[in-house]
DOMARKE-828839 format. One line per field, with one value per residue (C-alpha): residue in one letter; residue number from 1; x, y, z. Coordinates in nm, 3 decimals. Example, Ala and Ser with C-alpha at 12.3 -4.5 7.8 and 13.67 -1.06 7.14 Angstrom:
2
residu = A,S
num = 1,2
px = 1.230,1.367
py = -0.450,-0.106
pz = 0.780,0.714
//
This chain:
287
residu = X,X,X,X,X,X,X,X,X,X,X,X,X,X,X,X,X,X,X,X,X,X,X,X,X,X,X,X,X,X,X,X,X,X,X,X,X,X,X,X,X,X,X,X,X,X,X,X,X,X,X,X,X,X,X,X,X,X,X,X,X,X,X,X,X,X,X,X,X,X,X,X,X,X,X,X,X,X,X,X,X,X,X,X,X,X,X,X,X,X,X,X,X,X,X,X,X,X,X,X,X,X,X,X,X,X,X,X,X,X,X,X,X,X,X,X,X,X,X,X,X,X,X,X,X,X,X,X,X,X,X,X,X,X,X,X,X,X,X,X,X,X,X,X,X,X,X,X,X,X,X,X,X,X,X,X,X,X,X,X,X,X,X,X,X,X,X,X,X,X,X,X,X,X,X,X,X,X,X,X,X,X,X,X,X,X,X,X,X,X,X,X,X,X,X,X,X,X,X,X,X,X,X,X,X,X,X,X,X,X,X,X,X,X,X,X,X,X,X,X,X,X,X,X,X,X,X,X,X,X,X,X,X,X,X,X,X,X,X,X,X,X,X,X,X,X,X,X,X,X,X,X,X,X,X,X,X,X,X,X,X,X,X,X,X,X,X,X,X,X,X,X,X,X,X,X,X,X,X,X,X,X,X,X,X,X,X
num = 1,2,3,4,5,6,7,8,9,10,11,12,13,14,15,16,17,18,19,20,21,22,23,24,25,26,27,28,29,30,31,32,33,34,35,36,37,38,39,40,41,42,43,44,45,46,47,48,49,50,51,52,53,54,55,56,57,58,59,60,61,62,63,64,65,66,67,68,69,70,71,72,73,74,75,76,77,78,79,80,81,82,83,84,85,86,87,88,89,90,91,92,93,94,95,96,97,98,99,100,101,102,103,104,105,106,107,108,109,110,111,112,113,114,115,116,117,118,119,120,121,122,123,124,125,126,127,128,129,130,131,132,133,134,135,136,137,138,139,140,141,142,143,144,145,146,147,148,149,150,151,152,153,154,155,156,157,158,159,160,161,162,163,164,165,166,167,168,169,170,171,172,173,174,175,176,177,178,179,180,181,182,183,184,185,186,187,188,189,190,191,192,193,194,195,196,197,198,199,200,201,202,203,204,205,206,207,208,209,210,211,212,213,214,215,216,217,218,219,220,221,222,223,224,225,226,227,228,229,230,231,232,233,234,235,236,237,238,239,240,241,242,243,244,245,246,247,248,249,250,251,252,253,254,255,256,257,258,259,260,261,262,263,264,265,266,267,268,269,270,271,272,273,274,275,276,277,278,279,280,281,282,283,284,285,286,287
px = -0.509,-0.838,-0.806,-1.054,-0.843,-1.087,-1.015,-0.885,-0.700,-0.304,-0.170,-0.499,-0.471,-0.069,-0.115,-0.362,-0.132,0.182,-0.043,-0.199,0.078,0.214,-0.115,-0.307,-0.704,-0.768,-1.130,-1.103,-1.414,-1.491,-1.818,-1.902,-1.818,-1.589,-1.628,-1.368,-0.967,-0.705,-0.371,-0.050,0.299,0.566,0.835,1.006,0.810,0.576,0.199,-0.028,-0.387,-0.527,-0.849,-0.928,-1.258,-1.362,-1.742,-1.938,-2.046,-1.890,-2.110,-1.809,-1.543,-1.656,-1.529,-1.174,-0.875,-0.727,-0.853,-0.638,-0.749,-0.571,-0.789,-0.663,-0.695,-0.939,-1.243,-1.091,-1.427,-1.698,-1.534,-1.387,-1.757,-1.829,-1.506,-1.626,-1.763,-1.455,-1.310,-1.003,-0.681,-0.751,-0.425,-0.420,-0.210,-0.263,-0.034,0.053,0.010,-0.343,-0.298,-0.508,-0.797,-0.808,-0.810,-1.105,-1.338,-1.161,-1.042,-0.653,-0.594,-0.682,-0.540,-0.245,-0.015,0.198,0.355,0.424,0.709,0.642,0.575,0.227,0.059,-0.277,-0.391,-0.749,-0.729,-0.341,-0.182,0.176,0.464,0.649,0.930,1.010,0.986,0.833,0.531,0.596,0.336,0.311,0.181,0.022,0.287,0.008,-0.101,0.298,0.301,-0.026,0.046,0.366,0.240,0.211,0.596,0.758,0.478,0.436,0.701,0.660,0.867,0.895,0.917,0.653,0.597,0.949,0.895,0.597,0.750,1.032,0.745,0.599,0.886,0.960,0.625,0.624,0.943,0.835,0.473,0.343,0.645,0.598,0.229,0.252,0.467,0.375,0.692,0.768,0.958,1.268,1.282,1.343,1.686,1.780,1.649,1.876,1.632,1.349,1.627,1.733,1.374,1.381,1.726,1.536,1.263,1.427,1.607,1.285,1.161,1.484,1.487,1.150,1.195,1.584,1.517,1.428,1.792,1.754,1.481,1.591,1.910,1.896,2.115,1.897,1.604,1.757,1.817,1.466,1.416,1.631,1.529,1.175,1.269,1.036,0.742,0.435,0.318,-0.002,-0.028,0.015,-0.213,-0.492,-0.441,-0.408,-0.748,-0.891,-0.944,-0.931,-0.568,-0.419,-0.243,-0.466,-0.298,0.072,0.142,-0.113,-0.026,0.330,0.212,0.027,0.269,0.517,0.276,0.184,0.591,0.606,0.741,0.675,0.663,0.598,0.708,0.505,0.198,0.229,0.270,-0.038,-0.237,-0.106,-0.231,-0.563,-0.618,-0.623,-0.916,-1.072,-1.006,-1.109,-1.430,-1.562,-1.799,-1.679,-1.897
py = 1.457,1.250,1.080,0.794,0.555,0.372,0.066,-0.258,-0.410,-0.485,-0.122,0.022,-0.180,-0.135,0.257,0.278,0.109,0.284,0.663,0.504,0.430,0.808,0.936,0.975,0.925,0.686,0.526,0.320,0.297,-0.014,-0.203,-0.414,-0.408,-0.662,-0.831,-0.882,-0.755,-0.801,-0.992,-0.795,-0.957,-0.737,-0.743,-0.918,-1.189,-1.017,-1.094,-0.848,-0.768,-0.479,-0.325,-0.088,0.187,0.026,0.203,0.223,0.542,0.753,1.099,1.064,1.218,1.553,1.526,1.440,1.661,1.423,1.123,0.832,0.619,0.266,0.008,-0.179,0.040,-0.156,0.009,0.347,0.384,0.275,0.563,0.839,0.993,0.961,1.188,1.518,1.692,1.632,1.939,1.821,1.672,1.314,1.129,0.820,0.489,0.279,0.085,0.244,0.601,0.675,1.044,1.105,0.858,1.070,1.392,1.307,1.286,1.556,1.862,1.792,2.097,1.843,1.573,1.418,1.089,0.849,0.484,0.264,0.098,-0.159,-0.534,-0.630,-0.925,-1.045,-1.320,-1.382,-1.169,-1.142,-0.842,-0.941,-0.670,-0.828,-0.527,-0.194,0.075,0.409,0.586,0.871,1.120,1.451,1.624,1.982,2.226,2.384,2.093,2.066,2.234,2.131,1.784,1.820,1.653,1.290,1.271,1.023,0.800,0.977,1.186,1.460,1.411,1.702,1.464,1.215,1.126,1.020,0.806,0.726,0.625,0.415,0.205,0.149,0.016,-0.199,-0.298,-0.369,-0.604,-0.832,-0.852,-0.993,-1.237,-1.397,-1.407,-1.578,-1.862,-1.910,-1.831,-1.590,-1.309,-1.460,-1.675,-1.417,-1.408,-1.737,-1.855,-1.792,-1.815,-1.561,-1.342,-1.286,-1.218,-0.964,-0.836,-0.837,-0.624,-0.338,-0.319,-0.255,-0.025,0.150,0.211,0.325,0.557,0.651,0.847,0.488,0.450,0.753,0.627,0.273,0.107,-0.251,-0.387,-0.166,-0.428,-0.752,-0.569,-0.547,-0.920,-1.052,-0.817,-0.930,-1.267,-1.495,-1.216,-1.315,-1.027,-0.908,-0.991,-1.361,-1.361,-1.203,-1.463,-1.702,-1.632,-1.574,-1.191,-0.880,-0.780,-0.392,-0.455,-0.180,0.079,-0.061,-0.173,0.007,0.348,0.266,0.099,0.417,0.671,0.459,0.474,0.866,0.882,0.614,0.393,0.034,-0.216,-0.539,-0.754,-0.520,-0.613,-0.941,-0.997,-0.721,-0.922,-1.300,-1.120,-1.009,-1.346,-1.551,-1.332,-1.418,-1.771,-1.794,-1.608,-1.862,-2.145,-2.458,-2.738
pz = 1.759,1.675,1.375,1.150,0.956,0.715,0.698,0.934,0.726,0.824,0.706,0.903,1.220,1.239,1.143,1.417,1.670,1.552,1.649,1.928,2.118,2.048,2.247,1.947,1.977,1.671,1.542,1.311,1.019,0.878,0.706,0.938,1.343,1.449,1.783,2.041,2.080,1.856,1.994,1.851,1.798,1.837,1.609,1.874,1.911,2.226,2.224,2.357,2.401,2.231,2.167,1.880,1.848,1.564,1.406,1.102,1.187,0.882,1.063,1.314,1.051,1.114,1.433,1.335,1.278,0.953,0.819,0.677,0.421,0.441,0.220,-0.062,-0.386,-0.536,-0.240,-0.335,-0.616,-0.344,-0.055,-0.242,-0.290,0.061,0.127,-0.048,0.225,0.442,0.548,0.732,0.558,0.404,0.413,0.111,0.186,-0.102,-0.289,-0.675,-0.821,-0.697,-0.737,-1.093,-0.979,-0.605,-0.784,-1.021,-0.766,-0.406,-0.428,-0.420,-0.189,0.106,-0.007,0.076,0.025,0.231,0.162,0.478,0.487,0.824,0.757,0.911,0.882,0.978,1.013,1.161,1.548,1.511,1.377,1.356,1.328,1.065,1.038,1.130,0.911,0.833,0.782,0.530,0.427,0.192,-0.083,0.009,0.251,0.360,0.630,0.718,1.025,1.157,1.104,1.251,1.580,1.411,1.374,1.466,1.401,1.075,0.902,0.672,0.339,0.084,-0.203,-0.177,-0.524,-0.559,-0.258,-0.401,-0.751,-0.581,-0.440,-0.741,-0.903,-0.626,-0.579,-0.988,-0.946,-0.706,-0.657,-0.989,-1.042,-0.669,-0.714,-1.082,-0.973,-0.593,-0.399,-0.137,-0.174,-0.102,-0.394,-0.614,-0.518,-0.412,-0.752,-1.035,-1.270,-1.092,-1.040,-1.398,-1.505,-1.228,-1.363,-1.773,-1.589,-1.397,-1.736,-1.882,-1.655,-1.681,-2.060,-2.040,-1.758,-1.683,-1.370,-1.206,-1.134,-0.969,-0.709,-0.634,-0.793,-0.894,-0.588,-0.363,-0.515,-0.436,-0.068,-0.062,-0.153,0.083,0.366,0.306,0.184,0.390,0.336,0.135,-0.125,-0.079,-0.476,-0.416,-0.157,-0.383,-0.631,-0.381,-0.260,-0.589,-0.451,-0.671,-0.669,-0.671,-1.066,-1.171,-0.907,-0.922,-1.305,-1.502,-1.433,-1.524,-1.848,-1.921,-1.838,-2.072,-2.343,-2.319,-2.368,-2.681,-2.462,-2.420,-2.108,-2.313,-1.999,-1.755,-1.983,-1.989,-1.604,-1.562,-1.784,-1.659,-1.311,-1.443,-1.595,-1.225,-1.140,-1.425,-1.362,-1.025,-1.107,-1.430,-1.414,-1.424,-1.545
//
């Protein structure tokens, strides 16, 4: 199958080696051309020498038989208007609930969504395999059987939003709080304090939405943590940088879903605007 993933960042480089290596023909579109290979580790610990079709020739999507989108959500404004005159399936791997701000501008009948559930890392020319995982993808039956060629590198799942929702939530537990007080993910276990402000959270989250328990139980999120424990959010290393961070696509469409119930998220709010505050911070004048 030839397929364009926009986008090199971790998810896009891993997402192209993951269908690569299943015999998939993969180009990956980006703003700029890169120059030179890429070394991959294996989750193993293997380095190897790989070389990506990397272009900035969007024209080349007409040639392709699905397109992936993997930048962070933050791009999605500056490329969804360059996807309306796709005809083939457009597959969306962001981070959050993306779905209302796709379907403003595509027609949803070609759209579709998937969460990844690999660790990558990179980190200048290394893309490192940090874990193995999944790459799970839905949203319209009609594209189910022609997409069924992509499995096992990509698996169908009937419920997406529910996977989609679980993600969230997890990504809403973890990412703020280790990017607020500098720690990897590990911490927010090991530390008895970080851990009870996670407990005083899912316990929000819960109250506000009861079918959470239902998607991902509160032991299942300290699995998480400690499976990941030595893993770095991509939150704290927004804030890190002083780089835009996804907030907008992971907490505010819970806070706003809450809301359009009469429910409240007071401690979701305050991390989503503690988060919004660093960028503000790292983008004022100082004298």
């Amino acid at each position: 199958m030839k397929i364009a993933i926009i986008g090199a960042g971790a998810v896009g480089l891993l997402t192209a080696k993951v269908l690569e290596d299943k015999g998939h023909d993969v180009t990956l579109i980006v703003r700029s051309p890169k120059e030179g290979p890429v070394l991959f580790q294996t989750t193993a610990g293997e380095v190897q020498l790989v070389a990506f079709k990397l272009t900035t020739d969007w024209e080349l999507i007409a040639q392709m038989n699905l397109v992936i989108v993997a930048t962070k959500t933050y791009h999605l404004n500056g490329i969804l208007s360059q996807l309306m005159a796709v005809t083939c399936p457009i597959l969306f791997l962001q981070n959050g609930l993306i779905k209302d701000q796709v379907e403003q501008t595509l027609d949803c009948s070609r759209v579709l969504y998937g969460s990844v559930d690999h660790g990558a890392l990179l980190e200048g020319d290394m893309l490192m395999h940090m874990g193995e995982g999944t790459i799970r993808f839905g949203g319209n039956e009609k594209f189910r059987h022609s997409l069924n060629e992509l499995a096992p590198a990509l698996i169908w799942e009937d419920k997406i939003e529910d996977i989609l929702f679980r993600k969230a939530i997890l990504n809403t537990l973890i990412n703020p709080l280790t990017a607020l007080v500098d720690v990897p993910n590990g911490e927010l276990w090991s530390n008895q304090d970080l851990q009870r402000a996670v407990i005083s959270h899912y316990d929000e989250l819960h109250m506000a939405f009861p079918e959470v328990e239902q998607h991902v139980t509160l032991d299942e999120v300290f699995e998480l943590i400690k499976r990941t424990r030595l893993n770095s959010s991509s939150m704290r290393k927004d804030v890190l940088q002083g780089s835009q961070t996804e907030a907008s696509a992971i907490l505010l469409p819970l806070i706003e879903r809450a809301e359009k119930a009469n429910r409240y998220l007071p401690i979701t709010s305050y991390l989503f605007q503690l988060i919004q505050s660093k960028r503000s911070e790292n983008h004022t004048e100082r004298p």
